[in-house]
Backbone as numpy.savetxt, mean C-alpha at the origin, in Angstrom:
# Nx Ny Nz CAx CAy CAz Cx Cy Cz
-3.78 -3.26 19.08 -3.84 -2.20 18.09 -2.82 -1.12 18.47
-2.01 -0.24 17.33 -0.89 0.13 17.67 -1.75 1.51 17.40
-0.94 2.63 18.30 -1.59 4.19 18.15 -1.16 4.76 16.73
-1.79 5.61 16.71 -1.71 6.44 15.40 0.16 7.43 15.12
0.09 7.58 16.67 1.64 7.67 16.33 2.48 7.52 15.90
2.20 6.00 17.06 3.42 5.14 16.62 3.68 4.79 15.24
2.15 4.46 14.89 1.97 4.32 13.24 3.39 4.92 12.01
2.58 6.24 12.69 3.35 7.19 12.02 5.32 6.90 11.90
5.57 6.97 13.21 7.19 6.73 13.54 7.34 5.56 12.87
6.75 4.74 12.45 6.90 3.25 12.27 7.07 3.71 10.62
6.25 4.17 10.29 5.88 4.61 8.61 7.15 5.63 8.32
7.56 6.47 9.07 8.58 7.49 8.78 10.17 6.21 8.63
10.05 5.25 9.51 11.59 4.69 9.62 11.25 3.29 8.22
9.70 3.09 8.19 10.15 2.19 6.86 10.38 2.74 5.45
9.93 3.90 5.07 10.20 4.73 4.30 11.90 4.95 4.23
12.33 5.69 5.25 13.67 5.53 5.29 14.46 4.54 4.98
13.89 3.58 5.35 15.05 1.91 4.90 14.61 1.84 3.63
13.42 1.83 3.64 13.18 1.49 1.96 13.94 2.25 1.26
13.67 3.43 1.36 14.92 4.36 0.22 16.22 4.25 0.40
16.78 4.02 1.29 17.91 3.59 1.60 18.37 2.21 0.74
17.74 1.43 0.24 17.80 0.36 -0.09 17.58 0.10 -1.72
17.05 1.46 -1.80 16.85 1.71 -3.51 15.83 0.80 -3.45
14.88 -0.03 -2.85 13.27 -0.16 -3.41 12.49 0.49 -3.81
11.73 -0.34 -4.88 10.59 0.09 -6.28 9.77 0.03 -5.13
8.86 1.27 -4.84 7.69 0.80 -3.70 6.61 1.88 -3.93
5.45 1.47 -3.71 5.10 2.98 -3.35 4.03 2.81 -2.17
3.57 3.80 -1.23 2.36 3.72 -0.35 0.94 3.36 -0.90
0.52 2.09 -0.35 -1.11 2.39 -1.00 -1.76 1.66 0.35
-3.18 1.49 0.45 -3.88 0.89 1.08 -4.14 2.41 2.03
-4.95 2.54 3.49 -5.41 3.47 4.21 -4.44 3.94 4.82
-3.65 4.54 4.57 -2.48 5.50 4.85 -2.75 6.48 3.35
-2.62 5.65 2.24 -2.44 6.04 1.12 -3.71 6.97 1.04
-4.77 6.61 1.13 -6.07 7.12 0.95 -6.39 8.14 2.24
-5.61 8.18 3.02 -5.55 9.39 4.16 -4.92 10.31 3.60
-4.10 10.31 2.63 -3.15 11.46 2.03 -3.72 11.76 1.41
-4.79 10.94 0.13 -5.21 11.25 -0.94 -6.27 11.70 -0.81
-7.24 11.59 0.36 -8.68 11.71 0.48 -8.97 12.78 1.36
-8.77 11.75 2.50 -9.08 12.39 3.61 -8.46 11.27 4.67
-8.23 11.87 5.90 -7.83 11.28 7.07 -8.78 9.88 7.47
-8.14 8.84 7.39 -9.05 7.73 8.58 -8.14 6.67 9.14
-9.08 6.19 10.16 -8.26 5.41 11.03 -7.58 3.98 10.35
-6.45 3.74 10.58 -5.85 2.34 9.86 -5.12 1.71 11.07
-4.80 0.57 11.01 -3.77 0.07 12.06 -2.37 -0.55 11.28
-2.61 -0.74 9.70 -1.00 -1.13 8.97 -0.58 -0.72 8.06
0.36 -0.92 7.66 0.75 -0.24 6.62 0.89 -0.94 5.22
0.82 -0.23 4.06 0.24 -1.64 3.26 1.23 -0.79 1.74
2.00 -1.35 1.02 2.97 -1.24 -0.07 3.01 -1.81 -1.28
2.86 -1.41 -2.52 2.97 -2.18 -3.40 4.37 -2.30 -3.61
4.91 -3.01 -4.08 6.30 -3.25 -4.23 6.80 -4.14 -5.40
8.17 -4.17 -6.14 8.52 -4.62 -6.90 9.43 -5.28 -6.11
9.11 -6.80 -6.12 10.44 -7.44 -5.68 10.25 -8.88 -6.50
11.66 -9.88 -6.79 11.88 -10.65 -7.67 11.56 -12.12 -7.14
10.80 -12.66 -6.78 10.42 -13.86 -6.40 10.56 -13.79 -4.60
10.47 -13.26 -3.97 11.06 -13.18 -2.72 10.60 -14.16 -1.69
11.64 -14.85 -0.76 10.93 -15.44 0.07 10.74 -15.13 1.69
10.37 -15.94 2.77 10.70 -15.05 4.04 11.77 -14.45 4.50
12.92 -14.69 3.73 14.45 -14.59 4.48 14.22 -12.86 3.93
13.59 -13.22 2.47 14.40 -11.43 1.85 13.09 -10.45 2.40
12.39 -10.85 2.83 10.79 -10.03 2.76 11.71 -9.94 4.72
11.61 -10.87 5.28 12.28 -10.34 7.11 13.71 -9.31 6.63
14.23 -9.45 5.72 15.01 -8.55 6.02 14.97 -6.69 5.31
14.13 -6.92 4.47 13.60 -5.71 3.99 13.54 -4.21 5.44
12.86 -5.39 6.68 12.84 -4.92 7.87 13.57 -4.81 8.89
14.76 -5.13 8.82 15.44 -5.83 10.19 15.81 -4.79 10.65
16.13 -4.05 9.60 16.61 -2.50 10.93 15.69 -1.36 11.14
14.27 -2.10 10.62 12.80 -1.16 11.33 12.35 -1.62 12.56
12.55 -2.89 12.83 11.70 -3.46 13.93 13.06 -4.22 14.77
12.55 -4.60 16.03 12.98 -5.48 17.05 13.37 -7.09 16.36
12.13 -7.10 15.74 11.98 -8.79 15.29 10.28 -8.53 14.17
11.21 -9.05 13.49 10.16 -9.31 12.25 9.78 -10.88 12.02
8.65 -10.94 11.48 7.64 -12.25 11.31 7.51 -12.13 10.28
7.98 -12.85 9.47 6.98 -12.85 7.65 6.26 -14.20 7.73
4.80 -13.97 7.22 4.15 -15.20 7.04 5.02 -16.08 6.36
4.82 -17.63 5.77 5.81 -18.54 5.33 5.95 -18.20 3.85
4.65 -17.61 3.32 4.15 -17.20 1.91 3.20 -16.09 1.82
3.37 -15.82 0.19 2.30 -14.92 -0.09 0.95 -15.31 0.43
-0.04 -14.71 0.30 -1.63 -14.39 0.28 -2.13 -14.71 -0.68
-2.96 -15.26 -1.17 -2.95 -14.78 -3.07 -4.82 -14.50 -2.43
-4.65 -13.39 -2.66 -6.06 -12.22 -2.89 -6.82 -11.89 -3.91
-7.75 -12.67 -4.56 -8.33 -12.12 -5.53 -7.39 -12.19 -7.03
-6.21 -12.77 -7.08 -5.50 -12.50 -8.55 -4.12 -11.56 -7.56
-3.98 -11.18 -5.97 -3.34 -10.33 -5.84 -2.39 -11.38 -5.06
-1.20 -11.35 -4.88 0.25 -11.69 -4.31 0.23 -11.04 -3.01
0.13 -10.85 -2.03 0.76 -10.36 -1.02 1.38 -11.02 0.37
2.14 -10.36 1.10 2.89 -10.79 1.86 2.80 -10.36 3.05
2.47 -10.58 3.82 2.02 -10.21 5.33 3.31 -10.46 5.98
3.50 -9.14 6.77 4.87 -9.44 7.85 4.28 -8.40 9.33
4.52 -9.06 10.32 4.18 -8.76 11.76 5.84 -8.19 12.27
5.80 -6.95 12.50 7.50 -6.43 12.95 6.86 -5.98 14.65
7.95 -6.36 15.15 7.89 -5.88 16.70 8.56 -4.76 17.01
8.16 -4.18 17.51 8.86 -3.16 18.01 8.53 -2.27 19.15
9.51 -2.67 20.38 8.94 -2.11 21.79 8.14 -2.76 22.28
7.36 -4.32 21.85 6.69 -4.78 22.56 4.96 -4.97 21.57
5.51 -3.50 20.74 4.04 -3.40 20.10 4.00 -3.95 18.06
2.94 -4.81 17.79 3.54 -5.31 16.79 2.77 -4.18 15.72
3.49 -4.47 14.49 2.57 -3.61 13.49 2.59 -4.47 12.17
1.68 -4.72 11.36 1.66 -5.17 10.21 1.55 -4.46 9.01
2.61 -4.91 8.30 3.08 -4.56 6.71 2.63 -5.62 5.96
1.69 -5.46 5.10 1.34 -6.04 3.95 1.94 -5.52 2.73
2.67 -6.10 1.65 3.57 -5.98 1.01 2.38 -6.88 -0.13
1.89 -5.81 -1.25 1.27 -5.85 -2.58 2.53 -6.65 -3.80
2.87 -7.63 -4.15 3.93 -7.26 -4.86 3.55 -6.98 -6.32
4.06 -6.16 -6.96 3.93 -5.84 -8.67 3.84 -6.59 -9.45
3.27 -8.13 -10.14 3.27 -9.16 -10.50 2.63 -8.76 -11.62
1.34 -7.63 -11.77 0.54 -7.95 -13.19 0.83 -6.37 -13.72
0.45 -6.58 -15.04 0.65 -5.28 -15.80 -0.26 -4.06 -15.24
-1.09 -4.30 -14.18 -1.78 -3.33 -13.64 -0.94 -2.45 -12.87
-0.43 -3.69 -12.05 0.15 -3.37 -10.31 1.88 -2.55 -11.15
2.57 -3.09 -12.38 3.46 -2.66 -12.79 3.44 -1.22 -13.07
1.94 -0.78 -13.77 2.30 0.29 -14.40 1.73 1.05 -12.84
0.81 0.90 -11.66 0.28 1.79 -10.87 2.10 2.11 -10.25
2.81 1.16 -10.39 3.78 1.32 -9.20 4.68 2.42 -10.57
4.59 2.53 -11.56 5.34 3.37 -12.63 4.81 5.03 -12.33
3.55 4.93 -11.95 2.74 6.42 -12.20 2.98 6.95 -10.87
3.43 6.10 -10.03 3.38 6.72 -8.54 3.94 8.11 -8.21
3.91 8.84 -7.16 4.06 10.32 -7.14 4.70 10.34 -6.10
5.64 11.33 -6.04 6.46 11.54 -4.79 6.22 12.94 -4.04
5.98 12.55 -2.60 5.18 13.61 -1.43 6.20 13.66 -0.65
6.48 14.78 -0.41 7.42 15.02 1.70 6.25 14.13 2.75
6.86 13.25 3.31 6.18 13.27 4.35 7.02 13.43 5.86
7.05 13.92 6.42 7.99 14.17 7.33 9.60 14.11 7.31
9.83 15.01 5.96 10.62 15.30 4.93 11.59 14.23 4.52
10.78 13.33 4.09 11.10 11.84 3.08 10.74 12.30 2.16
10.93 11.49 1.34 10.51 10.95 -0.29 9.98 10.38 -0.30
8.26 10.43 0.06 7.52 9.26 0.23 6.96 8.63 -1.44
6.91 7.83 -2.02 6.40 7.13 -3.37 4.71 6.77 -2.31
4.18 7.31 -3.56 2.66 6.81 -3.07 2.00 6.69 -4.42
0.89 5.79 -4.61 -0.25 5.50 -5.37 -1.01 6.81 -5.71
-1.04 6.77 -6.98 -2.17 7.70 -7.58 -3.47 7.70 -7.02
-4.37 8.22 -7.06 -5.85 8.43 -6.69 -6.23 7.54 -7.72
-5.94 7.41 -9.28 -6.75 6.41 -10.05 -6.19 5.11 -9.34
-5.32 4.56 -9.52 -4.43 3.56 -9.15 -4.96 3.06 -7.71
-5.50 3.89 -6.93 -5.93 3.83 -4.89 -7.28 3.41 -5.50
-8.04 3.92 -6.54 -9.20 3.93 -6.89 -9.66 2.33 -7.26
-8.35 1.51 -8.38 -9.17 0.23 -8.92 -8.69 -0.18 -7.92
-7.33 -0.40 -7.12 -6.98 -1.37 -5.92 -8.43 -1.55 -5.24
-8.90 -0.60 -4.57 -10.02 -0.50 -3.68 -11.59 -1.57 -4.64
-11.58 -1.42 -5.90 -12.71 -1.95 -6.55 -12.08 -3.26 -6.78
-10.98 -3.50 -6.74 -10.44 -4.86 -7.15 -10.28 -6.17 -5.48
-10.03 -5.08 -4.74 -10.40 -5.83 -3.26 -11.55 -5.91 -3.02
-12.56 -5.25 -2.80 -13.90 -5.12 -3.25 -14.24 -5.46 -0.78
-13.55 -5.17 -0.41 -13.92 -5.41 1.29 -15.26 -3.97 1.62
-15.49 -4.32 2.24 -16.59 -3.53 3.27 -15.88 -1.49 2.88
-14.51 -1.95 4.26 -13.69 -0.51 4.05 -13.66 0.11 2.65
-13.42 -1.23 1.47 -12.70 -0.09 0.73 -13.83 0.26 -0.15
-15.61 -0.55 -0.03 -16.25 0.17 -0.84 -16.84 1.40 -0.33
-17.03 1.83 1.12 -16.91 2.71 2.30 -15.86 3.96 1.40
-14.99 4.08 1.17 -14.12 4.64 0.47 -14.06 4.78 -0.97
-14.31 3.86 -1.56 -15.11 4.54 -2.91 -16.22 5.22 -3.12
-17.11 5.13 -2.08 -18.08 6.11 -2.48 -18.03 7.28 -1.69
-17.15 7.45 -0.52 -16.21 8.79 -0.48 -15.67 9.50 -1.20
-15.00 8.87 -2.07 -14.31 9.09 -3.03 -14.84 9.98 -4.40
-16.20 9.12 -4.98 -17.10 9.61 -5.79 -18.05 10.62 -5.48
-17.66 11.07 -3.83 -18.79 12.04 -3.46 -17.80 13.23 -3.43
-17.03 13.27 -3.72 -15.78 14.07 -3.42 -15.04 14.94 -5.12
-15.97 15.88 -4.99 -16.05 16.21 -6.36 -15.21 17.18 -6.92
-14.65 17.41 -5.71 -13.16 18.68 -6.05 -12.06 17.90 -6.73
-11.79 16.31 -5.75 -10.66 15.19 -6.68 -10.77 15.07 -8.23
-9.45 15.14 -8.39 -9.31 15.07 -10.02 -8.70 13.62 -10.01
-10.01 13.35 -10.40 -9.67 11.70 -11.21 -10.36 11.50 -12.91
-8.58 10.73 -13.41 -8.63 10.45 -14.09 -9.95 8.97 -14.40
-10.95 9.57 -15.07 -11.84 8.56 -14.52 -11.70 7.33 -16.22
-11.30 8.21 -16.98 -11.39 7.69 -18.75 -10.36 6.40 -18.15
-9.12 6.41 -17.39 -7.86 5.64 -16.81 -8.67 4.61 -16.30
-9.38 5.08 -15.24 -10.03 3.72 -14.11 -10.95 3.37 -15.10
-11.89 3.61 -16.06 -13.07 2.66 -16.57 -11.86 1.42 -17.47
-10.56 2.41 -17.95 -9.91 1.28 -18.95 -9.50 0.18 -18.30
-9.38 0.75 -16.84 -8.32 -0.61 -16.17 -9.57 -1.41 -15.92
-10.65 -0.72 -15.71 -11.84 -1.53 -14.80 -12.03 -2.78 -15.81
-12.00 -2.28 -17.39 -12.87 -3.11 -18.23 -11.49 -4.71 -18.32
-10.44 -3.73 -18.40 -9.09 -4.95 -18.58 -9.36 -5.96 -17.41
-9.49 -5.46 -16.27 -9.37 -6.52 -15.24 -10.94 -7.28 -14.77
-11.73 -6.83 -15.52 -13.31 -7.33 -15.68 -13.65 -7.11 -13.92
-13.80 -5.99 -13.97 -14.43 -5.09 -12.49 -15.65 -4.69 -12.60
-16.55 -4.98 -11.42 -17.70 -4.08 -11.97 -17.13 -2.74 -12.11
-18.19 -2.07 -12.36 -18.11 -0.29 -12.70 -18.60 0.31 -11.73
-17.52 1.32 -10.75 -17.51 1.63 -9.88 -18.88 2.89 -9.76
């Protein structure tokens, strides 16, 4: 397990390449929901992304000048209806994993359209909306992320668009959060 630091340094230099590179991306998964919520512990970093059929060659090199040595699984994940791409980058000895969401359905298209741009250690970070962090989390449906939805719903100062999440909920036949 990699420290929260390093996390961080790791998250500040993929941000950088990414923009550097002109990638459609934005932050989501528990990084995302540390910005949006509240602080909690994560160990990877997790991206929705627009990319065009990609295979290990273009997904390892997305990284090559973040890490030592990058690992992309051979293929996507397919999660629930979701695409993703698991890559293990080394660096210093210590590995960190990037899961890479890719934009495939009219959901994941338009969350990655609404995304919002934050300084984070004066980047341009692209991150996920709170509605958008909201169905991901009901559409993975894991332990963590229902742990976090009902954080979320107890959390009554957040302005969520909630009329947004029941529409997406009903399109993608979700229970009702």
């Amino acid at each position: 397990m990699v420290s929260e630091p390093f996390l961080i340094t790791v998250l500040a230099d993929v941000i950088r390449s990414l923009n550097d590179q002109g990638a459609d991306y934005a932050l989501a998964g528990g990084l995302a929901y540390g910005a949006l919520v509240e602080p909690r512990a994560t160990t990877d970093v997790d991206l929705l992304i627009l990319l065009d059929q990609p295979g290990p060659e273009e997904i390892a090199a997305l990284f090559s000048s973040v890490f030592d040595s990058v690992v992309p699984h051979p293929g996507p994940m397919d999660f629930k209806g979701l695409s993703i791409w698991r890559v293990v980058g080394i660096r210093g000895g210590k590995e960190v994993i990037v899961e890479l969401l890719l934009a495939q359905s009219d959901f994941l298209r338009q969350a990655l359209a609404r995304k919002r741009i934050v300084d984070f250690l004066g980047l341009a970070l692209p991150i996920i909306t709170l509605e958008d962090l909201v169905i991901l989390k009901a559409m993975a449906g894991r332990l963590q992320d229902l742990a976090d939805l009902e954080k979320i719903k107890q959390r009554s100062e957040l302005r969520i668009n909630w009329d947004y999440v029941k529409a997406w909920q009903t399109k993608l036949g979700l229970q009702p959060i």
